[in-house]
N, C-alpha and C positions, 0 to 999 in steps of 0.2 A: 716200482721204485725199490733199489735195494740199499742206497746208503743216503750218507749226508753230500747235498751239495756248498760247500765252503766258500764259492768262489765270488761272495759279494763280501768277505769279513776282511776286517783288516787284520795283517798281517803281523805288528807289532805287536811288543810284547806286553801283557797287560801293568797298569798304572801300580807302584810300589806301593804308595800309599793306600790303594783302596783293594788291598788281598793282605791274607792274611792266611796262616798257618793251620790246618784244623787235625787237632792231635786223634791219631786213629788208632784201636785197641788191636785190632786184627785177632780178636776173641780170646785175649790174652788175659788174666787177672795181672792185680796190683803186684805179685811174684814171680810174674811172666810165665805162669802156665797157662796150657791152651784151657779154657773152661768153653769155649762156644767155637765148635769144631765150623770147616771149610768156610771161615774168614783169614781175610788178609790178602796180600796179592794187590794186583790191580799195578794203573800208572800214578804218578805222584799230583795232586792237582792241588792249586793255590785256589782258597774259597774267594771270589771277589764280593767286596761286601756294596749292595745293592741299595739305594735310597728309594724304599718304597715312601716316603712320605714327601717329602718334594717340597718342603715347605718353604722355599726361596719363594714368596708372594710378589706377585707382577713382577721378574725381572726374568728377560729373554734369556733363552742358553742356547748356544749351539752344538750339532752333533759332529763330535770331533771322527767318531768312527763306528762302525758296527760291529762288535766282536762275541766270538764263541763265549760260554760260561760252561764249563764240566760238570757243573754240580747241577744246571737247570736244563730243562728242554726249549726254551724258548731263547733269542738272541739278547746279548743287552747293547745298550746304546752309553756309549761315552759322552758326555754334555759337559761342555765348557763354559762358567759366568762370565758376566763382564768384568767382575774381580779376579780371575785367574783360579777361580776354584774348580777342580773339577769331580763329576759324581758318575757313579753309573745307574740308571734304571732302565726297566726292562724294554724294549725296544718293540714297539708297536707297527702292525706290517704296512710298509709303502714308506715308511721315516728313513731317509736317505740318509745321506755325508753333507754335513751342509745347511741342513733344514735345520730352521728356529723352534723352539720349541717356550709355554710358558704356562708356569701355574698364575690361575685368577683367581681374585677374591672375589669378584664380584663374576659378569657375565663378562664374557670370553669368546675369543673367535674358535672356529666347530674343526680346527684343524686337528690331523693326526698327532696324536702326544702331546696334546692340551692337557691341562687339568685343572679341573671346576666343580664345583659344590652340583651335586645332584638334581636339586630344584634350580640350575639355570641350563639344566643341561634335555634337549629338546626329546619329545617318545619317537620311538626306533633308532635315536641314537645306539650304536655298538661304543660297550665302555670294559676298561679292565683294572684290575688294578684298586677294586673299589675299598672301600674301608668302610668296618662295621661298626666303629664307635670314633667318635668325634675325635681327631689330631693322634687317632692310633697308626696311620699306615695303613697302606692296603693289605688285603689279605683275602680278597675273593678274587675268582680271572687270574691269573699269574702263571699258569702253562701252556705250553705252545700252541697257540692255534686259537685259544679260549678266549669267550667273553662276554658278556652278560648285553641283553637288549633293555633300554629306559623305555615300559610300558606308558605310565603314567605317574605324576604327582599330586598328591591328594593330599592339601594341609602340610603336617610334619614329616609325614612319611614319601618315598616314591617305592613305588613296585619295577623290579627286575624281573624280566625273566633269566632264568639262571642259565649256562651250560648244560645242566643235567634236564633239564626244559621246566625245573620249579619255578612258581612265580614267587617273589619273595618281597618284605615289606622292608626296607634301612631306610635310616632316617637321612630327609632330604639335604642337612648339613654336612654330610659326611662329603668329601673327595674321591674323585674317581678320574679315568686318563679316558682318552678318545680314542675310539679306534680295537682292533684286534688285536691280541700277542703275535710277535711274527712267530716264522717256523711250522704255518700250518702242515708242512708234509707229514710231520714228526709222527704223525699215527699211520703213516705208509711205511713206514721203515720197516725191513724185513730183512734181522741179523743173521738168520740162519736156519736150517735146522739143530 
């Protein structure tokens, strides 16, 4: 494989509200002399600001679209409330156009881009997205392709096995999403010589 395949994203253009500007130095000082040589360049990209913590509790959302992110390797998912709010998070692989998706507070159905407290969440589940301290957001699994297996839960704690194949101990309150980040190809990608 030599590039990206596009042809499942949607084609609009992304939501105004949820990008934003990200001011780049292009190794310039506060003078505008160059102090950090061969920066700058590149195409112009709006940062979409992603809602890793999801905290809309038990209300369904639908996925309006599946669209590219510049800044990440993995896809994100557009999700619409029932109040007309809409978010982006990171879009986990098999999550169509269409598919409901819902955070639980308690125990929850084992569907793709659920998201549920740790300790209701069953061993050899695949999860991403997890979070390392209580109501912080996720911040483990979050690149293409990644994602942590639920070994066991023991008391306060569950053990992960991690991506890099560590087994790790967070605590079983914490949040985490079901499922794999899409874009597994993304470590076949071969730009060039």
């Amino acid at each position: 494989m030599t590039g990206y395949d596009f042809s499942g994203l949607s084609k609009e253009r992304p939501q105004k509200n949820l990008v934003k500007i990200l001011k780049r130095s292009f190794g310039r000082a506060n003078n505008g002399r160059i102090t950090s040589r061969h920066r700058g360049g590149g195409h112009k990209k709006l940062y979409r600001i992603v809602d890793f913590k999801q905290f809309k509790i038990d209300i369904p959302a639908r996925v309006k679209a599946i669209e590219y992110d510049p800044f990440r390797s993995a896809r994100i998912a557009l999700v619409i409330y029932p109040d007309g709010e809409k978010r982006y998070i990171l879009a986990p692989e098999g999550l169509k156009t269409g598919d409901k998706i819902q955070t639980f507070l308690g125990k929850g159905g084992l569907e793709t881009g659920n998201r549920m407290k740790l300790k209701y969440i069953p061993q050899g589940t695949m999860v991403h997205n997890i979070e390392l301290n209580p109501g912080q957001g996720g911040k483990i699994a979050r690149g293409a392709g990644s994602s942590a297996q639920v070994l066991a839960t023991e008391g306060r704690y569950t053990q992960l096995k991690m991506p890099s194949g560590e087994v790790r101990m967070i605590l079983a309150e914490n949040y985490a999403s079901i499922g794999q980040i899409s874009n597994q190809e993304h470590i076949h990608i071969n730009l060039g010589k």
